[in-house]
C-alpha positions as CSV (number, residue, x, y, z in Angstrom):
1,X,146.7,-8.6,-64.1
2,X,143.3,-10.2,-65.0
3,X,140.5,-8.4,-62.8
4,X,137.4,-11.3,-61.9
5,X,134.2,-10.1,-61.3
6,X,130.8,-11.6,-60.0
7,X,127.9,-10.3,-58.5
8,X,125.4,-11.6,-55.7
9,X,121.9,-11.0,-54.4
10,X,122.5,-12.5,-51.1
11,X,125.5,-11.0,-49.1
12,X,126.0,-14.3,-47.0
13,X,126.9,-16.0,-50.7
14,X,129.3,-13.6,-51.1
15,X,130.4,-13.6,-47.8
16,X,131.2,-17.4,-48.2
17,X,132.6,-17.1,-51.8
18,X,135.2,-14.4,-50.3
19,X,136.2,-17.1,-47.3
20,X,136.7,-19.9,-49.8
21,X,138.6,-17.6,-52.0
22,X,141.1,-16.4,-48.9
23,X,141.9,-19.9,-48.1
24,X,143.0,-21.0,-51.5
25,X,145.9,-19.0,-52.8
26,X,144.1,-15.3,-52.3
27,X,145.2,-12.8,-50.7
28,X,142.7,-9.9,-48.9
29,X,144.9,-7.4,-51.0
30,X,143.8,-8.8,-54.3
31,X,139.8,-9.6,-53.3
32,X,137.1,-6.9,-52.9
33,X,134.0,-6.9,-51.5
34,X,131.5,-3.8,-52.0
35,X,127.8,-4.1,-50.9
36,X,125.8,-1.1,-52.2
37,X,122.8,-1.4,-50.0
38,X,124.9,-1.5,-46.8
39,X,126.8,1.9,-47.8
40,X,123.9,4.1,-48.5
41,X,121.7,2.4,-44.8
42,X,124.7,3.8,-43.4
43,X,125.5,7.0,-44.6
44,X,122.2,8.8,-46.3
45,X,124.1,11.1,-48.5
46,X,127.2,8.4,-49.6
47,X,124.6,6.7,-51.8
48,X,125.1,8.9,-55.1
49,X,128.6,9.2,-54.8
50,X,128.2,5.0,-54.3
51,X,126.3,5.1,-57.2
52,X,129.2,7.5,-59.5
53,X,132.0,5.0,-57.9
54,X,130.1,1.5,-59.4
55,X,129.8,3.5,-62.6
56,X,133.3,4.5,-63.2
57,X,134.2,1.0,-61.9
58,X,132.4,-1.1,-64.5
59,X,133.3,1.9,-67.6
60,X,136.7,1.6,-66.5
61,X,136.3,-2.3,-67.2
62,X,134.1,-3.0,-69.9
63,X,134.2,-0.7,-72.9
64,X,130.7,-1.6,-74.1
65,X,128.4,0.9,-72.8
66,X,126.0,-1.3,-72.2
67,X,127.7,-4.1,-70.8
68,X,129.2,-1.6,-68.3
69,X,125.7,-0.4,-67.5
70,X,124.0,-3.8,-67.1
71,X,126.9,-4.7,-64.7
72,X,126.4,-1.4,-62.8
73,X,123.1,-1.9,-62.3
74,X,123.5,-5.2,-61.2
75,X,126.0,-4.1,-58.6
76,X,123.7,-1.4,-57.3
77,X,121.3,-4.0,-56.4
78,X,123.8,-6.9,-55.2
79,X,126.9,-7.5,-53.8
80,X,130.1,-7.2,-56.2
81,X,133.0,-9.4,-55.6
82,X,136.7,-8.3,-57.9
83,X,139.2,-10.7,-57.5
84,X,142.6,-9.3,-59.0
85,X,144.2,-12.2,-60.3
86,X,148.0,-12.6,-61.6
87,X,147.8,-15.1,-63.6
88,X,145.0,-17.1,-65.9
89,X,144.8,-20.2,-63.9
90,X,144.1,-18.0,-60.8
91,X,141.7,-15.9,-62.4
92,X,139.7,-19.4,-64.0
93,X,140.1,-20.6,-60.0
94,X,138.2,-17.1,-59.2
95,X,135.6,-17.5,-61.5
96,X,134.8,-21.2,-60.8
97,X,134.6,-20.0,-56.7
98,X,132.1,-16.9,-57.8
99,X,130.2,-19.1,-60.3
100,X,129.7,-22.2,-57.6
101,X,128.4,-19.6,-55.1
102,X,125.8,-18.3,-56.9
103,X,126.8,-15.0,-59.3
104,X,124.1,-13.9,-61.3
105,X,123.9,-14.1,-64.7
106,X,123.8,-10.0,-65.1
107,X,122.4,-11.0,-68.8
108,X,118.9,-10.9,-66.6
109,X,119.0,-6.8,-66.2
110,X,119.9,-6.3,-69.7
111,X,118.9,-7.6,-73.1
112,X,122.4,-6.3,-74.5
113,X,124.4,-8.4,-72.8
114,X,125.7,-11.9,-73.4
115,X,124.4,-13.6,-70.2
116,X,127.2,-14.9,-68.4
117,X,127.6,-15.2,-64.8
118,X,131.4,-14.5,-63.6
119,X,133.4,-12.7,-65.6
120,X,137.1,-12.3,-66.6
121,X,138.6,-8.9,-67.8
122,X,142.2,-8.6,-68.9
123,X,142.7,-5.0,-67.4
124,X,144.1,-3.8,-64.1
125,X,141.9,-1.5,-62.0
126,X,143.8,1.2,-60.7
127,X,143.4,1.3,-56.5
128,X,141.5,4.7,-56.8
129,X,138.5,3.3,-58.4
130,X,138.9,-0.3,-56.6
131,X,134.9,-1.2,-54.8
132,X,136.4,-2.0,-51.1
133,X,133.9,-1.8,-48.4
């Protein structure tokens, strides 16, 4: 399983990615779609725990502390789409989607970090730390 991941400032971007995305060859079980901002509006006293579950989900993914942390903060601020792809051509499919609709290039909140917009990680996220909702 290869896990795809971009991030957007403006929700209706990654609204629209997430449509294109469901009409060519994804499924809603493989796609996620977790807006920080819209989480803690809602529920007050969600936002730290919102804040621990974007954490663990980029450690889990990136073991470069400060990759992980640039893409958490990010995240915190944006909208963050995962695609969990089966194959490679899939997953290049996913990133060309999340690229075309605007991801940002998360190198922008961090000087540590290579500057690339969409990315593609060849590890499966276990559904207990999945970003749905």
């Amino acid at each position: 399983m290869i896990t795809v991941i971009g991030i957007f400032e403006d929700v209706s971007l990654a609204d629209d990615a997430c449509e294109y995305l469901l009409g060519n060859e994804f499924t809603a079980e493989s796609l996620d779609r977790h807006t920080h901002g819209t989480a803690a509006a809602t529920q007050p006293n969600h936002e730290a725990g919102a804040i621990d579950r974007i954490g663990t989900f980029f450690s889990h993914l990136f073991d470069d502390e400060g990759e992980a942390k640039a893409h958490a903060t990010a995240g915190r601020s944006g909208t963050i789409v995962t695609i969990h792809a089966p194959s490679a051509r899939l997953a290049q499919e996913a990133v060309d989607a999340l690229n075309y609709y605007g991801a940002i290039d998360v190198n922008a909140f961090s000087e540590d970090t290579t500057g690339q917009r969409s990315r593609m990680v060849e590890r499966v996220v276990d559904d207990s730390i999945r970003l749905r909702g």
